[in-house]
C-alpha positions in Angstrom: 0.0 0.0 0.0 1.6 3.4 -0.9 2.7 5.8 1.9 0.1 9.5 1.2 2.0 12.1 1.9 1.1 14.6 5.1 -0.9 17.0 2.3 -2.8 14.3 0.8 -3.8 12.5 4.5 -4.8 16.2 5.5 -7.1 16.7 2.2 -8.6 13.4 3.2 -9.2 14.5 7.0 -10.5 17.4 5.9 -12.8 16.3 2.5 -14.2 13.4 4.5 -16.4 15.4 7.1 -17.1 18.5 4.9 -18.3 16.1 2.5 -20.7 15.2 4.6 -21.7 18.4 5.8 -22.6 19.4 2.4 -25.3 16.4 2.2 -26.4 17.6 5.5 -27.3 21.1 3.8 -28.8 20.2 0.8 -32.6 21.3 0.2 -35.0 20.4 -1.9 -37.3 23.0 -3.8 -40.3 21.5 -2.3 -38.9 21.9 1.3 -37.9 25.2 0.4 -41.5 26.3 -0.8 -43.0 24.8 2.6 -40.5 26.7 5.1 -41.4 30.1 3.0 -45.1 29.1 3.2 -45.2 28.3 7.2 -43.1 31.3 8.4 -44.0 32.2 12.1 -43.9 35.8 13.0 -40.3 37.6 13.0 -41.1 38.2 16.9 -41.5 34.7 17.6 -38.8 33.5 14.6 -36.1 35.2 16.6 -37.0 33.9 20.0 -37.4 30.4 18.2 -33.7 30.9 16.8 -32.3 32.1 19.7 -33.2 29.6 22.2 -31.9 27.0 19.5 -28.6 28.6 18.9 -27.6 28.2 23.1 -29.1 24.7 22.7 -27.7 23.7 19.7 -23.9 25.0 20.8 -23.0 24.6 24.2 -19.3 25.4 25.0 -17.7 22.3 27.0 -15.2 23.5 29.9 -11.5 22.3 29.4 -10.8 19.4 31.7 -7.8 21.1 34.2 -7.0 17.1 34.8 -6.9 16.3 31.1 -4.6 19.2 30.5 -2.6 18.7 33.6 -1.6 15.1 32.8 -0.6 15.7 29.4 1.8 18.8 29.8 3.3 16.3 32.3 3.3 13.6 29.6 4.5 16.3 26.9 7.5 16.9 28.8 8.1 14.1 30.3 8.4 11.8 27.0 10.5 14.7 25.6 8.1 16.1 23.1 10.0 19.4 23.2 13.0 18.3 22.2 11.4 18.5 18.4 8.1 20.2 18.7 7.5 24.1 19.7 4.8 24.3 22.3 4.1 27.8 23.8 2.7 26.4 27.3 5.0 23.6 27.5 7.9 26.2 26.7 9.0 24.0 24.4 11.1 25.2 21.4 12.5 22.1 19.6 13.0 22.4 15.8 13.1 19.4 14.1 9.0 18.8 14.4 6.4 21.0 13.2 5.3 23.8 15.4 2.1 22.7 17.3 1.6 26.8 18.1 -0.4 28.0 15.4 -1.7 24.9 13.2 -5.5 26.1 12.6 -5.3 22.1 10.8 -4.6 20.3 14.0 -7.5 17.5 15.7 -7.4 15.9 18.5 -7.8 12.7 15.9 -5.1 13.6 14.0 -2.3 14.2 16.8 -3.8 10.6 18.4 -2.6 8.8 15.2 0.8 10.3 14.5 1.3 10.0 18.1 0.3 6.4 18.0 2.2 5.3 14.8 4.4 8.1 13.8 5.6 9.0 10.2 9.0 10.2 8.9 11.2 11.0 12.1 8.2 11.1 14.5 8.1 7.9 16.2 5.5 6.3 17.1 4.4 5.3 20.7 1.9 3.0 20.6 2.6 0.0 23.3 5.2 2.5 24.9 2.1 5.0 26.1 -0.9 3.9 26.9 -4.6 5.1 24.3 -5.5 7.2 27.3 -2.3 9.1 27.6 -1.9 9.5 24.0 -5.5 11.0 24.0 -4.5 13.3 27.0 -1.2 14.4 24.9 -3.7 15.0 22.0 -6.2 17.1 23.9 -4.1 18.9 26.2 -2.4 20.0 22.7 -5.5 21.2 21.1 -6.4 23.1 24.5 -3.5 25.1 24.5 -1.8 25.2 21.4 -1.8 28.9 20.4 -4.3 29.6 17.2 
């Protein structure tokens, strides 16, 4: 099986859910002509909206714990010895820069964590899922955007 590059596995990461977010949106005409048809009145429209938007989105709180146990597992497996991590003060070089990387998931970080690529190694039976997932998220909590 060929090796994709780091572009082409991002395209994919990326294409995959967007993909399906475009099904999500699509409309039909009928279903358009029925919302137009049954529109309630703007007064009760916003309310409606409103109260679906802070139901719809709620903001989950960072886990201290989470993020406590994997700046302890970022620096103590030596992570900043090649990556640059602001709240780890971690300046290494020789790995991308994990300040900054608007591309970064949780998912992501999880698998080249867990099976490396190029000169990342890979960890997997050396950490445990559960602290690879705690690297992973305290990463994405406190990477700098």
């Amino acid at each position: 099986m060929a090796k994709l590059g780091l572009t082409a596995a991002a395209l994919a990461v990326v294409a995959i859910p967007a993909s399906g977010l475009l099904a999500d949106r699509a409309v039909s005409a009928e279903t358009a002509a029925e919302a137009t048809t049954s529109t309630p009145a703007p007064d009760a429209q916003t309310a409606a909206h409103a109260g679906h938007e802070a139901a719809a989105s709620p903001v989950a709180a960072a886990d201290p714990a989470r993020i406590a146990n994997g700046r302890e597992l970022f620096n103590n497996w030596s992570c900043s010895a090649c990556h640059s991590l602001s709240d780890a003060k971690a300046s290494g070089a020789v790995g991308p820069s994990l300040d900054g990387d608007t591309n970064l998931t949780e998912e992501f970080i999880v698998g080249r964590v867990t099976h490396g690529q190029g000169a990342m190694p890979g960890f997997d039976g050396q950490m445990t899922p559960e602290e690879i997932a705690d690297v992973a998220y305290y990463i994405m909590q406190v990477a700098a955007k």
